[in-house]
C-alpha positions in Angstrom: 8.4 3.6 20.3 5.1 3.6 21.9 3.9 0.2 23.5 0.9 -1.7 21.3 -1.9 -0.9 24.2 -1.2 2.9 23.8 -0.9 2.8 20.3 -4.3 1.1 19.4 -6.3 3.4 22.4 -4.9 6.4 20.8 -6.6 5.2 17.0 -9.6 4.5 19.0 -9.6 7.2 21.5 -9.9 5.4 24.4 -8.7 4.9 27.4 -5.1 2.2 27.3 -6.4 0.4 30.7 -10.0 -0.5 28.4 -7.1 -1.7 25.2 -5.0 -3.8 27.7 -8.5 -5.6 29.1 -10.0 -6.4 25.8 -6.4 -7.5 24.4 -6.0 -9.8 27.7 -9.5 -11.3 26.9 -9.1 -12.1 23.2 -5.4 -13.4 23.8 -7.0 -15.7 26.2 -9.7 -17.1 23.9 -12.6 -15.3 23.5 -14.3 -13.6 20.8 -15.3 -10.7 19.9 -19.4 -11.2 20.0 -18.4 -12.6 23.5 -16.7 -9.8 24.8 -18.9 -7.1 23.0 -22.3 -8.4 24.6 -20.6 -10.2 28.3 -17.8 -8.4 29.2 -18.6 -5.0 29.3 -18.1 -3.9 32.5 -14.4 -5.1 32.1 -13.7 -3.5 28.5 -15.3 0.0 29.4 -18.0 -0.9 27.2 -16.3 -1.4 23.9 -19.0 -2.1 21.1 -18.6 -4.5 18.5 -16.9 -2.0 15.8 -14.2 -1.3 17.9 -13.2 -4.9 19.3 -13.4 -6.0 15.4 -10.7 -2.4 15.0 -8.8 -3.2 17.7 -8.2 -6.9 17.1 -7.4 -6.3 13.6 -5.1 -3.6 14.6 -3.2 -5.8 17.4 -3.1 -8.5 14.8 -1.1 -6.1 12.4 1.0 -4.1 14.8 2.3 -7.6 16.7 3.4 -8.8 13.1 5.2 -5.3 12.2 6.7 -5.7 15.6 7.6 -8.9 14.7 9.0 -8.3 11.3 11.1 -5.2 12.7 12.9 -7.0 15.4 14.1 -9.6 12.3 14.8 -7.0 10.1 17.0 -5.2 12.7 18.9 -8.2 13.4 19.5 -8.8 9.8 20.8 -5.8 9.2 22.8 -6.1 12.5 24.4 -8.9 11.2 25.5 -7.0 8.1 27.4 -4.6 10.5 25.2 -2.0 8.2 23.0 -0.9 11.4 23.7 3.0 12.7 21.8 5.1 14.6 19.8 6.9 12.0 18.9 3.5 10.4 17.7 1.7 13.4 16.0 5.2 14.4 13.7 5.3 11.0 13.2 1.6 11.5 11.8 2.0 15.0 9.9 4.8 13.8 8.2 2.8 11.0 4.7 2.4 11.0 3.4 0.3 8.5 4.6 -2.6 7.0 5.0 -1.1 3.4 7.4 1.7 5.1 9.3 -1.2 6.6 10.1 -3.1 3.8 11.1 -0.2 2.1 13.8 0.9 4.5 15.2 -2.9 4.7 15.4 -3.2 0.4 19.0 -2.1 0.4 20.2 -4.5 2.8 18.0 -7.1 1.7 20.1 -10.3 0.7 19.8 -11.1 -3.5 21.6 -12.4 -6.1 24.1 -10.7 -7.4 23.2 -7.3 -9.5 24.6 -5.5 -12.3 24.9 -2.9 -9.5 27.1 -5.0 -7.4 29.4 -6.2 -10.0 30.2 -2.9 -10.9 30.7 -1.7 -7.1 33.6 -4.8 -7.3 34.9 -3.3 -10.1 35.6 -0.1 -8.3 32.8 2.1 -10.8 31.1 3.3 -7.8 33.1 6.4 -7.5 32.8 6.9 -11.2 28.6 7.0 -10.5 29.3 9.6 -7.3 31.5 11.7 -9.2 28.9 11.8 -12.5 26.2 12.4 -9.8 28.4 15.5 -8.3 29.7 16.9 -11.2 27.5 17.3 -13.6 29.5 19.6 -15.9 31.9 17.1 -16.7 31.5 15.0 -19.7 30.8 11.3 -19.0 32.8 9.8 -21.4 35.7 11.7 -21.0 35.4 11.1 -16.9 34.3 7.1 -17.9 38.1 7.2 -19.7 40.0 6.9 -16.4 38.2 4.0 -14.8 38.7 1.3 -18.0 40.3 -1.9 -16.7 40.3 -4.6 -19.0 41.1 -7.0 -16.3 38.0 -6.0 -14.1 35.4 -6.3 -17.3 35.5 -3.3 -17.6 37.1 -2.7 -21.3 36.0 0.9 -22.9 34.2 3.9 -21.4 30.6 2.5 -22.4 31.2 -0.2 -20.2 32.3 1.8 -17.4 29.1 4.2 -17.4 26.8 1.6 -18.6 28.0 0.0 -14.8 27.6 3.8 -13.3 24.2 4.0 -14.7 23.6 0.4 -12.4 24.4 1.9 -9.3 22.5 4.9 -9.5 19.6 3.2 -10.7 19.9 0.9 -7.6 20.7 3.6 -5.8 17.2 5.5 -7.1 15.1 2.7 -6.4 16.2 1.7 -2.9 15.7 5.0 -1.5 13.0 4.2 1.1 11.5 7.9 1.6 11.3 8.4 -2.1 9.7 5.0 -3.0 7.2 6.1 -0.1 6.1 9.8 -1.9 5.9 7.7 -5.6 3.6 5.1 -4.0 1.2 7.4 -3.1 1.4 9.4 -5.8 0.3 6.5 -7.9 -2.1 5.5 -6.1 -4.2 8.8 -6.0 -3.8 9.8 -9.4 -3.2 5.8 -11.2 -5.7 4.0 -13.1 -6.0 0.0 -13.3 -6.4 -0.5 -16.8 -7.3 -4.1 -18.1 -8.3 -5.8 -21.9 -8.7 -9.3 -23.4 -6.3 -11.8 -24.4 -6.3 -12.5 -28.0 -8.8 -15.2 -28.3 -9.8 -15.3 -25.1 -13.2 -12.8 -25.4 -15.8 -15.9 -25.9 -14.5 -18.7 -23.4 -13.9 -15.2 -20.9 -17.3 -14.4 -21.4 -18.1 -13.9 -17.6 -15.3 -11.0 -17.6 -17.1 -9.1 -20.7 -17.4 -6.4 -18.6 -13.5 -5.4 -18.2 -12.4 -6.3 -21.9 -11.8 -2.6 -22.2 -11.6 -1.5 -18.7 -10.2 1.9 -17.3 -10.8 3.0 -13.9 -9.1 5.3 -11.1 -7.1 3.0 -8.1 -8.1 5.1 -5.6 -12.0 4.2 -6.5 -11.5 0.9 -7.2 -13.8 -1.4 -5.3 -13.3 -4.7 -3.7 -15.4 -6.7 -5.7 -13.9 -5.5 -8.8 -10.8 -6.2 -7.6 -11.7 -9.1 -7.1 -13.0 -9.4 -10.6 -10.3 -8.2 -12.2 -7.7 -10.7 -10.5 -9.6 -13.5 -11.2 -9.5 -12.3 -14.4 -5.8 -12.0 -15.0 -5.0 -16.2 -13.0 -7.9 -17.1 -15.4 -5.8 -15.6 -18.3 -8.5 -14.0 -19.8 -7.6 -10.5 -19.2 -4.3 -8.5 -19.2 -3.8 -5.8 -16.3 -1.6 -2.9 -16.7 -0.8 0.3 -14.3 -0.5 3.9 -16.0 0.8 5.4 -13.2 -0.2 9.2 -14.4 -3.1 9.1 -17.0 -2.3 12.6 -17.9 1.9 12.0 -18.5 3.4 13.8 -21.1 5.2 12.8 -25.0 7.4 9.8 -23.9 10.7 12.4 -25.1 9.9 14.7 -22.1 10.3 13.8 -18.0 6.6 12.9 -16.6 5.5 13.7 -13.1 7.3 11.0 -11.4 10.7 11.0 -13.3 10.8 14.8 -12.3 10.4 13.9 -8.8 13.3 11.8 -8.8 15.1 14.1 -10.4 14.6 16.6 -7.8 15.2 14.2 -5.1 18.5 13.8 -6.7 19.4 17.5 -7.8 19.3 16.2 -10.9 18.2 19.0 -13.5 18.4 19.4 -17.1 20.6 23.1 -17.7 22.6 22.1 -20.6 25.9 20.5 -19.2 27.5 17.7 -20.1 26.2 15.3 -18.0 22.6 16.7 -17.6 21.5 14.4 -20.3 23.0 10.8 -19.0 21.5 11.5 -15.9 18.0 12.3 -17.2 17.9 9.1 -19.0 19.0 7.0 -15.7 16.1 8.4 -13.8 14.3 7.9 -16.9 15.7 4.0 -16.6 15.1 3.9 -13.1 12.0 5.2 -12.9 10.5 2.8 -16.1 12.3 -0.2 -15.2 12.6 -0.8 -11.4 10.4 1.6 -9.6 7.3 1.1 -11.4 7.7 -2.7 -11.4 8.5 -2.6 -7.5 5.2 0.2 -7.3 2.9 -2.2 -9.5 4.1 -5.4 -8.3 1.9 -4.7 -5.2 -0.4 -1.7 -6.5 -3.9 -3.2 -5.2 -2.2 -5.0 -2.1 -2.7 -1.1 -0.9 -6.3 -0.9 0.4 -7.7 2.7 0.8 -7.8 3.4 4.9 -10.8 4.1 6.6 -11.2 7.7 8.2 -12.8 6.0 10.7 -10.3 3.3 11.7 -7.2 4.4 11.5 -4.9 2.1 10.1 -6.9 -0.9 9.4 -7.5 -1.6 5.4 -11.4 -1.3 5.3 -13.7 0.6 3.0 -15.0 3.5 5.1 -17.7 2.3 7.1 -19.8 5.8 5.7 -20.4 3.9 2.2 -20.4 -0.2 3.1 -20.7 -2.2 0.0 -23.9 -4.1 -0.6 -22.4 -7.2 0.2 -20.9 -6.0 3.4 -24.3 -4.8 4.3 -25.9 -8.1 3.6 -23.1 -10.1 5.6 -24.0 -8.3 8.5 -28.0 -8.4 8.2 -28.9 -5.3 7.8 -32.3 -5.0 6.2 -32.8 -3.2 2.8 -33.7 0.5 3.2 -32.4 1.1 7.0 -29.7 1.4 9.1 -29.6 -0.4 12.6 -30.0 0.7 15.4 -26.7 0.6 17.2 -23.5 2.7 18.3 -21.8 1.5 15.2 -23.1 3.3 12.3 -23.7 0.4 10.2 -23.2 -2.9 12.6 -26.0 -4.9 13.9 -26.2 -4.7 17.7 -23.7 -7.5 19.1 -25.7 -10.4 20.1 -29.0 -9.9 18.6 -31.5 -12.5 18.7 -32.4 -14.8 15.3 -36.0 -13.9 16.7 -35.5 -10.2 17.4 -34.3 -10.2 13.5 -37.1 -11.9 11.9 -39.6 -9.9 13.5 -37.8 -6.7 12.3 -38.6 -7.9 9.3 -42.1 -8.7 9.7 -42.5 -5.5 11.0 -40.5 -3.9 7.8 -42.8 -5.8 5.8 -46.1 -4.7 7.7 -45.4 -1.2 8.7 -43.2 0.0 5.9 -40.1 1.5 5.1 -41.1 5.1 5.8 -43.4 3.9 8.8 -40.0 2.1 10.3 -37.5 4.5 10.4 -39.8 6.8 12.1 -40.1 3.8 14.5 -36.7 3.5 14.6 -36.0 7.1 15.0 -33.8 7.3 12.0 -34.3 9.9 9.0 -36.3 8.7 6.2 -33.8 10.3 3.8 -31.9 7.1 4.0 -30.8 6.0 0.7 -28.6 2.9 -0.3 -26.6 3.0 -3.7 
């Protein structure tokens, strides 16, 4: 596993000895404006965009250190850790990835799942799994004992279909492809509470809302959270916009399937499998997907790694936060970042001259191309 400093001056392409000086002067105080404009010389000249991307980045990647060394001591405890697990876990690289690799080991409350593991039905689920030409109930027959709870075959496969549908949910790679499957082809979908559409006013504009996650902006997001605490509107995921009649396998079901070798060719067991992907697919993967769909934010191209809209299209109000005056783009290193350390003054007669010269007349000043448009 690669050391933070090298890490974050690869993303930036930089040099680590120009990461290690600006980490060493933010750990000891100072901020980013500070360091940008007075301590050049000793960061290699690092601008303003990428002290914001590197202490962001240090911020995240000291936490996922942080949260790996717990989680391999957990699982340590548990006397569950080998050396392919602890090698995925040192290899993770988000924090999403993480938490998916520790969800088996995870401590909870007792499942359906592990009641029937105690009552010895996991090899009934491995050999169903295996051997799909045998028929379940007949299999289901030899593992009936009344004085485990387990008291006819329905019981016994209905505790089968548990563990594989813990088993489906929990594997880490497969949650990971779903995820982003979701994401790039899921739409946020919202509508009004019964009763709720005059004191909701404010929301009128998501009453019968349907857009694409992967275009979703942050102030609608915004919007459409407040929304739902406010109880005023109802959010729901649909995962694949295009999915087929609810009797056939959609996108996702078939790609558990296949992760699986599970495949419908007319044996026995084909069926009772299908409909535990089916169940594991509608009842514990897309509730563990949407639970955090929108805590996902888009990456920027830019900055690797850090959760930012790309800084190519900055939304008005990032634009406005910043200072940036209507019409142009600043003149800095940083595509769309004021200068670190410019003057109050500096800016007000920018604007004096914006409002004397013109537009057109102050991008040529400026040195920029007039064709610069703002949605």
């Amino acid at each position: 596993m690669k050391p933070i400093n090298l890490r974050i001056a690869e993303e930036l392409s930089v040099r680590e000895q120009q990461v290690a000086a600006a980490i060493s002067l933010l750990d000891s105080g100072a901020t980013v404006p500070f360091v940008a404009r007075y301590r050049k010389e000793a960061t290699g000249a690092l601008d303003d965009a990428q002290l914001r991307t590197l202490e962001e980045r240090l911020k995240y990647l000291r936490e996922l250190d942080e949260r790996r060394t717990a989680i391999l001591d957990s699982i340590s405890q548990q006397g569950k850790l080998d050396a392919g697990l602890k090698q995925a876990i040192d290899a993770a690289d988000t924090k999403t990835r993480l938490e998916d690799l520790y969800l088996p080991y995870r401590p909870k409350r007792r499942t359906k799942a592990q009641i029937a593991r105690e009552a010895g039905l996991e090899p009934l689920a491995d050999a169903l799994l295996a051997r799909p030409d045998q028929s379940p109930d007949g299999v289901a027959r030899r593992y009936v004992e009344p004085g485990k709870g387990v008291s006819d075959a329905a019981a016994a496969l209905e505790g089968a279909r548990a563990i594989l549908v813990e088993r489906f949910a929990e594997d880490a790679t497969l949650i990971g492809t779903l995820r982003e499957e979701v994401w790039s082809r899921g739409r946020l979908c919202s509508r009004v509470r019964a009763g709720k559409a005059e004191p909701g006013a404010k929301f009128a504009d998501y009453f019968d809302f349907s857009e694409p996650l992967a275009k979703l902006p942050s102030h609608r997001i915004l919007a459409l959270f407040r929304g739902e605490k406010e109880e005023v509107l109802i959010l729901e995921l649909l995962p694949d916009p295009a999915a087929p009649d609810r009797g056939e396998p959609g996108t996702f079901e078939r790609q558990i399937a296949n992760r699986f070798k599970i495949a419908d060719r007319g044996r026995p067991g084909d069926r009772w499998l299908i409909d535990t992907v089916r169940l594991a697919w509608r009842t514990r993967i897309l509730v563990h997907i949407g639970s955090g769909k929108l805590l996902k934010r888009p990456q920027c191209r830019c900055s690797p790694g850090t959760s930012v809209t790309c800084c190519s299209r900055p939304p008005r109000a990032r634009v406005q936060r910043w200072g940036l005056i209507r019409g142009i783009a600043p003149a800095s290193k940083s595509p769309w970042l004021l200068r670190p350390g410019k003057s109050r003054r500096r800016r007000q007669s920018t604007r004096m001259s914006h409002s004397v010269v013109g537009t057109s007349r102050l991008l040529s000043w400026r040195g920029l191309p007039k064709s610069i448009a703002w949605n």
